[in-house]
C-alpha positions in Angstrom: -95.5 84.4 -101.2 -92.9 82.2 -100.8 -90.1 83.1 -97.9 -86.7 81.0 -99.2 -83.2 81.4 -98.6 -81.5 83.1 -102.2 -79.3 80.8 -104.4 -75.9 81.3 -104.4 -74.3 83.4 -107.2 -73.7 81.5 -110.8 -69.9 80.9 -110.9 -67.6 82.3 -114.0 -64.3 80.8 -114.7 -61.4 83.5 -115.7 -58.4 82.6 -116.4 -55.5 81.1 -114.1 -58.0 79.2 -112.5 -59.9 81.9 -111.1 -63.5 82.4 -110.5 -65.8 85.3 -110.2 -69.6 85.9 -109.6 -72.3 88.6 -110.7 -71.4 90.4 -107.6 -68.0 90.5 -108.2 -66.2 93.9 -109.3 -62.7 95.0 -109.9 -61.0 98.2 -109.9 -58.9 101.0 -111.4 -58.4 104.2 -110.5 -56.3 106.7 -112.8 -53.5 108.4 -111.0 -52.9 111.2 -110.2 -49.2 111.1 -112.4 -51.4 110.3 -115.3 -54.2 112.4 -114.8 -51.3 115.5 -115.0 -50.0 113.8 -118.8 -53.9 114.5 -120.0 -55.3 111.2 -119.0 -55.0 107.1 -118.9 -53.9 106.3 -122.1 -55.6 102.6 -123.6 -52.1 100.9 -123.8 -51.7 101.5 -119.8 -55.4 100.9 -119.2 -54.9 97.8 -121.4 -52.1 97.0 -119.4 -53.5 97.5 -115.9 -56.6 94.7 -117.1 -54.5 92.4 -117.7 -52.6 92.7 -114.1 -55.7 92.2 -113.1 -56.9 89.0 -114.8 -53.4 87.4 -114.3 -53.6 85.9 -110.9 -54.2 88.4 -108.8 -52.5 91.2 -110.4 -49.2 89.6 -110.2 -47.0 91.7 -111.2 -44.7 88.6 -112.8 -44.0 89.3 -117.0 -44.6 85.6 -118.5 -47.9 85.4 -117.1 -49.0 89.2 -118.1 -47.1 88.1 -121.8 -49.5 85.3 -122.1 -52.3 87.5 -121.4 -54.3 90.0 -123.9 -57.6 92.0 -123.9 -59.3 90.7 -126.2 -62.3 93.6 -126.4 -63.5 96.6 -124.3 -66.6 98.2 -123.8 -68.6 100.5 -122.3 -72.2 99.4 -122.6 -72.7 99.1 -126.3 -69.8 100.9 -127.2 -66.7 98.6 -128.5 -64.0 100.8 -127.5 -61.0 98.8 -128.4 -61.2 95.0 -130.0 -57.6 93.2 -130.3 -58.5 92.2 -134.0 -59.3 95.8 -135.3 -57.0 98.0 -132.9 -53.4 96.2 -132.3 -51.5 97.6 -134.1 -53.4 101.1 -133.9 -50.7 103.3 -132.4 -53.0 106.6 -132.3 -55.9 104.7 -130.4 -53.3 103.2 -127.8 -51.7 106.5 -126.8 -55.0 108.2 -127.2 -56.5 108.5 -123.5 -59.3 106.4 -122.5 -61.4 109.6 -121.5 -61.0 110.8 -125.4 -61.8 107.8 -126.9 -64.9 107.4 -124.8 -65.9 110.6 -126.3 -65.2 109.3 -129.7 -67.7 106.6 -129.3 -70.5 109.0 -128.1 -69.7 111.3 -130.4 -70.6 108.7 -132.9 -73.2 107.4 -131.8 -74.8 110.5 -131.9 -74.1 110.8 -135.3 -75.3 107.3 -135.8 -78.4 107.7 -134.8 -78.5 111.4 -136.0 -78.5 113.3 -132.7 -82.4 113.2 -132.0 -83.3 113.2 -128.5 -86.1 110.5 -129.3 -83.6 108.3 -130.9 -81.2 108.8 -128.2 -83.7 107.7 -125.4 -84.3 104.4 -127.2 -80.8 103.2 -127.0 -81.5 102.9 -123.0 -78.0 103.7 -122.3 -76.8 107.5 -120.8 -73.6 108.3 -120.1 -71.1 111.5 -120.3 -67.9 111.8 -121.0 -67.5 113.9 -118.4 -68.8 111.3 -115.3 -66.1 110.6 -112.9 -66.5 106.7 -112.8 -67.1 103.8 -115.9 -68.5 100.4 -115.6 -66.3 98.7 -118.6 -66.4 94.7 -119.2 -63.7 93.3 -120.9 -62.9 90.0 -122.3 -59.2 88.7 -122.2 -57.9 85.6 -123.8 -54.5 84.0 -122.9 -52.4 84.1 -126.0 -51.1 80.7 -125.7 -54.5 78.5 -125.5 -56.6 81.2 -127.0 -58.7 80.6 -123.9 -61.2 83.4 -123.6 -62.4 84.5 -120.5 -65.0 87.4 -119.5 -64.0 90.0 -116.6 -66.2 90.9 -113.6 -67.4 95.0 -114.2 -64.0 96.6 -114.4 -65.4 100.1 -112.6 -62.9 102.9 -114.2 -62.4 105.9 -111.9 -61.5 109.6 -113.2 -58.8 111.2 -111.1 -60.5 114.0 -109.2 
């Protein structure tokens, strides 16, 4: 038994010059403005990530220009990749909440809805939960630099 101090956190560059750790999280909360038009919709969730990865959420339009998500997921759902869904219209004004649904919807037709199956995949979640650990990669459009995002923890207007 060996009593030593911990090692500090591996470092992860971002983009902008930014760093984060394992420990590190960021956050969004849905409003209440959108929760009363049905829900976040992917283009403004989209949007909000990539406030976020710009330096500090700057609010300045060149920066968040040169800025994308480059894929979204929940666990081992890919709920939105830049190369398959840019252009999509009905995914990006689709609500998050819905197309979260869509992706455990089929999954469950993926692995043909038995419980057994289901309890293999090591990975439970509801539509219905209030809050979402999501990671996201984003990639500045110039450079084609890609970067991976501390857990983006989603939170369902209650």
């Amino acid at each position: 038994f060996a009593f030593t101090a911990p090692l500090p956190a591996e470092i992860t560059p971002g983009l902008n010059g930014k760093e984060y750790t394992l420990w590190d999280q960021l956050s969004i909360a849905e409003s209440k403005k959108a929760a009363d038009k049905g829900g976040l919709t992917v283009k403004a969730l989209l949007k909000r990530i990539c406030k976020l990865a710009a330096s500090g959420g700057t609010e300045d339009e060149a920066s968040l220009d040169n800025i994308q998500v480059a894929s979204l997921s929940l666990g081992p759902y890919l709920l939105y990749a830049n190369f398959l869904h840019e252009d999509d219209r009905t995914l990006l004004k689709s609500t998050i909440w819905d197309t979260i649904q869509e992706a455990l919807d089929s999954d469950d037709e993926d692995i043909g809805g038995r419980e057994e199956d289901k309890e293999t995949v090591g990975f439970a979640v509801s539509s219905q939960d209030a809050v979402f650990d999501l990671t996201a990669v984003v990639e500045e459009v110039e450079t084609g630099e890609e970067a991976e995002l501390p857990v983006i923890r989603l939170r369902r207007f209650q």
